[in-house]
Structure formats: C-alpha cells, structure tokens
C-alpha positions as CSV (number, residue, x, y, z in Angstrom):
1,X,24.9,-1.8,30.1
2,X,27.4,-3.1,27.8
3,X,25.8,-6.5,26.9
4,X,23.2,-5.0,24.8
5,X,25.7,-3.8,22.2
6,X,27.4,-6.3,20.0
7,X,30.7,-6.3,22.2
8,X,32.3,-9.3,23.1
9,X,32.7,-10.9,26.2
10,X,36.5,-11.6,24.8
11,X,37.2,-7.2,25.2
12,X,36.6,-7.0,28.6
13,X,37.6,-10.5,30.0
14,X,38.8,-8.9,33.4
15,X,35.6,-7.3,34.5
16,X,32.5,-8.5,35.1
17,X,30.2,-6.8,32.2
18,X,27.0,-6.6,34.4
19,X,28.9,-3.8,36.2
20,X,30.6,-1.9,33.3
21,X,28.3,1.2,32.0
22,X,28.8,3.0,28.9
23,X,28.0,6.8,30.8
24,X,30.5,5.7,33.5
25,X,33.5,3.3,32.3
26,X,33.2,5.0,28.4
27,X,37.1,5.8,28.4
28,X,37.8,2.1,29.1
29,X,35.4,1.1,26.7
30,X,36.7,3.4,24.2
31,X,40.2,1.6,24.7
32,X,39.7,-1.9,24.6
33,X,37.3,-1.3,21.3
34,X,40.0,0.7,19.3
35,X,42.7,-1.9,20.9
36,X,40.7,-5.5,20.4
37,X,37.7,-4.7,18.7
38,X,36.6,-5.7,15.3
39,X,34.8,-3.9,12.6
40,X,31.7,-4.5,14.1
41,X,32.5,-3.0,17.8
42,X,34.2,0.0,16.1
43,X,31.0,0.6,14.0
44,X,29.3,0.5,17.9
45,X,31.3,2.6,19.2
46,X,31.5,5.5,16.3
47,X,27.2,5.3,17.0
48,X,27.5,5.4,21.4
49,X,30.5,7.6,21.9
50,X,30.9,11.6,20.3
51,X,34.0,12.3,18.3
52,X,34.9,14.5,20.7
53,X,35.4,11.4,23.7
54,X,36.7,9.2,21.1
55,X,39.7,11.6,20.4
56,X,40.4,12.8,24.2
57,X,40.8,9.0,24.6
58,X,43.0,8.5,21.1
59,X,45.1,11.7,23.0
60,X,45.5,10.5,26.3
61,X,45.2,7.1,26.4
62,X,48.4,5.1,27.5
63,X,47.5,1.5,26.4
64,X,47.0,2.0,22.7
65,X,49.3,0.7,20.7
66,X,51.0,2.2,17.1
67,X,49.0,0.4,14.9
68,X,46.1,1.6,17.0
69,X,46.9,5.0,16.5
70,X,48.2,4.9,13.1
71,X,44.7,3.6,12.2
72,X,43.2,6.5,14.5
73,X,45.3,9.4,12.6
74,X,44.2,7.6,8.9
75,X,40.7,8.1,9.8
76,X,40.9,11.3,11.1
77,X,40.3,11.0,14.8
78,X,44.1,12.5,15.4
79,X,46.0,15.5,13.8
C-alpha cells in the first residue's frame, strides 16, 4: 500500500490511496512521481520500481510533460 512510503497525499488527490497498490497501479505511480514528485518521492521510487518499469513508463507514457522527460533523458532513464 502506498501510504507506507513517503508519498504524498497531494500525488494522487483523485484516488483514494487505501486502494492504490504498488504491484498493481505501478505505472500510475511511476507517472505522477516523475510528474509531481519531489526529491524524496523520486529517491522512493528509484528503491520500489526496476529501471526497467521506470523506462517502459518514461517510453510510453502520455502525461509527462518536457521537462519531465528532459530530466528523464539527463539521468539516463531515456536514449
């Protein structure tokens, strides 16, 4: 369950967290963190999530912006 990690309520305003599951919902996890998240939620997510989700989500996700991805590509999650 989400609430265990140090994500805030503020990411996911639209669903109810008690419901969301990292092992389930992890591509719309991955998306709001890399869109809203802080420091601290991307330092969460680099230790739940493989590289290898974290760039099929960088690749086919449809929400995140340029900034997003230009921060992506500078760390090395996209060629």
């Amino acid at each position: 369950m989400v609430t265990s990690s140090p994500l805030k309520r503020n990411l996911f305003w639209d669903v109810d967290l008690e419901f969301l599951s990292p092992e389930r919902d992890w591509f719309f996890i991955i998306e709001r963190v890399l869109e809203f998240g802080d420091i601290q939620d991307f330092e969460w997510l680099l230790s739940t999530f493989s590289k290898e989700q974290l760039k099929l989500v960088i690749k086919l996700s449809r929400i995140l912006s340029p900034r997003t991805l230009s921060f992506c590509k500078t760390i090395g999650y996209v060629s």
